[in-house]
C-alpha positions as CSV (number, residue, x, y, z in Angstrom):
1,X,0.0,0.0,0.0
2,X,1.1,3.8,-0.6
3,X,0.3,6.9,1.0
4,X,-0.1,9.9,-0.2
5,X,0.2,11.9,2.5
6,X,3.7,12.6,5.1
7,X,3.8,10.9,8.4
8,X,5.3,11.8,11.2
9,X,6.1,9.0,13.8
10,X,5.8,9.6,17.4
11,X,7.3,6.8,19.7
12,X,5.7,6.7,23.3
13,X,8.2,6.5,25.5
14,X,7.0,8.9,28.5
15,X,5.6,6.5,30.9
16,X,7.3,5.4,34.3
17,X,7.5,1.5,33.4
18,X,6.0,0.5,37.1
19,X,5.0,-2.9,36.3
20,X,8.6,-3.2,35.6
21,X,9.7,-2.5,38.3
22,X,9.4,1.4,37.5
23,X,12.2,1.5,35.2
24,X,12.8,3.2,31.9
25,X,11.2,0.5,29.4
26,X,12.5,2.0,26.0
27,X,16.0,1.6,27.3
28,X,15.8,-1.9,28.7
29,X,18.2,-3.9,26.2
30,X,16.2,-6.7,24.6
31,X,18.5,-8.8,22.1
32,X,21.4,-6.5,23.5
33,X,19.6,-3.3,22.2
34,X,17.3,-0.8,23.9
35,X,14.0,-1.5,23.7
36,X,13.2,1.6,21.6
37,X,16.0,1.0,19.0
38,X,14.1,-2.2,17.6
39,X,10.9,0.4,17.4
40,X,12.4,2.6,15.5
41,X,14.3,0.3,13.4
42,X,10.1,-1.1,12.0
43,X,8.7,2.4,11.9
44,X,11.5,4.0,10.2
45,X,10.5,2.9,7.1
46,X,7.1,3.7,7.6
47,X,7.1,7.5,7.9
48,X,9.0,10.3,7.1
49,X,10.0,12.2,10.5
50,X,9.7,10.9,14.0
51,X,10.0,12.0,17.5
52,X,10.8,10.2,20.2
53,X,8.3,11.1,23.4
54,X,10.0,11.0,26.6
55,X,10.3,12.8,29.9
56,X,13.2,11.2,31.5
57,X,16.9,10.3,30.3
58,X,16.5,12.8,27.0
59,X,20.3,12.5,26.3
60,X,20.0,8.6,25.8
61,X,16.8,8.7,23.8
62,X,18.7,11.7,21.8
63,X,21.3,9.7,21.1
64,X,19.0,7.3,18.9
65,X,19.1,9.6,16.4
66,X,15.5,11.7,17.1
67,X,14.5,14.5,18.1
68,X,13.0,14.2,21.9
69,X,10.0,16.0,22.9
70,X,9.0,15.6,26.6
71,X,5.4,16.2,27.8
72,X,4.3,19.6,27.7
73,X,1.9,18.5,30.4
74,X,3.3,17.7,34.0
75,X,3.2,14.7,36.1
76,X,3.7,11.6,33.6
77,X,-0.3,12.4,32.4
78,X,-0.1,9.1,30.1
79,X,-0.4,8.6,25.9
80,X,-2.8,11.1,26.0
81,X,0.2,13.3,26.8
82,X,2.6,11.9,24.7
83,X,0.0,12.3,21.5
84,X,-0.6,15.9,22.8
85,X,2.9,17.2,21.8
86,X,4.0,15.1,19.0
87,X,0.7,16.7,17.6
88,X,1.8,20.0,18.5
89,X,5.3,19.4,16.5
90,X,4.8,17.4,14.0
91,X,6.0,18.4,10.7
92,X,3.3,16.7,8.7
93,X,-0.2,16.7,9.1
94,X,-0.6,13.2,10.8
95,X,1.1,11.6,13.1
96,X,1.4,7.6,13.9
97,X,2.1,6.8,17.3
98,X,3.8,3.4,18.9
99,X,4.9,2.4,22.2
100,X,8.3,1.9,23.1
101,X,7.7,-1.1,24.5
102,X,6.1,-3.6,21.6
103,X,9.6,-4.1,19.3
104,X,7.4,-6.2,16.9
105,X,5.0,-3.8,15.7
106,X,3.9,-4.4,12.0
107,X,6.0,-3.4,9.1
108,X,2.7,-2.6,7.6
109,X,0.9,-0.5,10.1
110,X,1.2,3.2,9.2
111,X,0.2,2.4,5.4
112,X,-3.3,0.3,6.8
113,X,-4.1,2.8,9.1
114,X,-3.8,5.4,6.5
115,X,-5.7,3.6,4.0
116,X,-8.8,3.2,6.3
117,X,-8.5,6.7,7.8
118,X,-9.0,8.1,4.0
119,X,-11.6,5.4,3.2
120,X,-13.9,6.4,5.9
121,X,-12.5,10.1,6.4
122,X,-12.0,10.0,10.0
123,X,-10.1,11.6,12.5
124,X,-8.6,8.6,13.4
125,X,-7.8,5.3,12.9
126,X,-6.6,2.7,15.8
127,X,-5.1,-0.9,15.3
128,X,-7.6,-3.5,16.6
129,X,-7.0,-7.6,16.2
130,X,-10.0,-9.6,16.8
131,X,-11.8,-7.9,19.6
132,X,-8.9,-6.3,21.7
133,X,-8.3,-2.4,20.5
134,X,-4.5,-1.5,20.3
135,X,-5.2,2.3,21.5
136,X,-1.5,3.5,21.3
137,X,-1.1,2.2,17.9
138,X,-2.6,4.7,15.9
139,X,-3.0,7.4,13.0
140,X,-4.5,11.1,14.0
141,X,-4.9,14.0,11.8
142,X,-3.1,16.6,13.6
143,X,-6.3,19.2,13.1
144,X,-7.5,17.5,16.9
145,X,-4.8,18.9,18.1
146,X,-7.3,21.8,19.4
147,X,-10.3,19.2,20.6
148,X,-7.5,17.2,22.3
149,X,-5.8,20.1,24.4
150,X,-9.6,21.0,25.6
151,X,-10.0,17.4,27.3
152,X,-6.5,17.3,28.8
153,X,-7.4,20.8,30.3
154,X,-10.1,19.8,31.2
155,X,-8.6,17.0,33.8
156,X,-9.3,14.1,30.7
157,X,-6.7,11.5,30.6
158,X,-8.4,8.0,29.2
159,X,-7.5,7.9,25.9
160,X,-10.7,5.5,24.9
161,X,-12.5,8.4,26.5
162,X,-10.8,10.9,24.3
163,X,-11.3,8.4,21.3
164,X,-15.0,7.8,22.0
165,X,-15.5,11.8,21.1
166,X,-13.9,11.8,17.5
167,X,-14.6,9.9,14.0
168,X,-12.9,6.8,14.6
169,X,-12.2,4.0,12.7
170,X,-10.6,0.5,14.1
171,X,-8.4,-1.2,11.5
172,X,-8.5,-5.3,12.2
173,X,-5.0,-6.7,12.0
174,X,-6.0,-10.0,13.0
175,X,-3.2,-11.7,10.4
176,X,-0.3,-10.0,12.1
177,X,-1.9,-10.2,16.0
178,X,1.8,-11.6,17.3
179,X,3.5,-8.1,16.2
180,X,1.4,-6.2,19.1
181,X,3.1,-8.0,22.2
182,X,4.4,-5.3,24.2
183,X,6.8,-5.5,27.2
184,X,6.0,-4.7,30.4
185,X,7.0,-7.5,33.3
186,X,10.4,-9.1,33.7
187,X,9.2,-11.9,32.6
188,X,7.7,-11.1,29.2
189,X,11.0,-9.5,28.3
190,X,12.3,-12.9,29.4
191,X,10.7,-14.9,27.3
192,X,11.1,-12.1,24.1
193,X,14.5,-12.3,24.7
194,X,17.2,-15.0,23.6
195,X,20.0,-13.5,25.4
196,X,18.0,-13.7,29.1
197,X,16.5,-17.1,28.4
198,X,18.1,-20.0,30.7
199,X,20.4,-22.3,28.7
């Protein structure tokens, strides 16, 4: 599939990793990488800028190449947050976002979101296999940016809430439902990674 539009890629990477033990997940080496370099390496491809969301160890994340934008709303607020100011610098007019923290994610995604935003004209379009909804994998047109700063303001920080008050579409991806694992316990980076398995 083509595009015809520019992406810009935002990569989540702004949350506090508790349910690791509250450490910073993009930078946990998997494979002997970070996290977030394996990330970047599938979306790369996919889009044409990307910024890399996160509000603590900036020089690391820097150092993958990306320009690093933290929150421009205190307090680790959540994706919401993280979607907030990649929409506010984005050089394109929509942005894809990813976690930092699911190194599989489909080499595909950005152009099937795209293609089922423009078929149904929506605001956005979110990555769904079989009935679980993928909410941080997702395309928004950056002209919410307004309707999105309103409900963070307002004390909003649920993004299906947010979601439920746009034109959404969900995009099934139920042929590639491996490449949404993310990592978030010791033990599921365990058993992603060969390096930490026992021999």
């Amino acid at each position: 599939m083509t595009r015809a539009a520019a992406v810009t890629g935002v990569v989540l990477a702004g949350g506090q990793g508790r349910r690791m033990g509250t450490v910073d997940k993009g930078l946990v080496l998997l494979d002997g990488r970070p996290m977030v370099s394996h990330v970047l390496e599938r979306l790369a491809p996919q889009v044409e800028e990307i910024l890399i969301n996160a509000n603590q160890h900036l020089a690391d994340y820097a150092a993958m190449g990306h320009r690093v934008v933290p929150d421009a709303i205190g307090g680790f607020a959540g994706p919401l947050a993280g979607l907030h100011v990649g929409l506010t610098q984005a050089a394109h007019a929509l942005v894809a976002t990813v976690p930092c923290d699911s190194p599989f994610l489909p080499p595909d995604l950005v152009a099937r979101l795209h293609a089922s935003l423009d078929a149904q004209d929506a605001d956005l379009a979110v990555a769904r296999t079989f009935d679980q909804p993928h909410p941080v994998f997702a395309l928004v047109r950056t002209r919410v940016l307004p309707h999105l700063t309103r409900f963070l303001e307002s004390g909003g920080r649920k993004i299906d809430a947010w979601y439920a008050t746009l034109a959404t579409v969900d995009v099934a991806f139920d042929d590639e439902a491996d490449a949404f694992r993310n990592i978030n316990t010791v033990d599921e980076l365990s058993a992603a990674d060969p390096q930490r398995r026992p021999r």
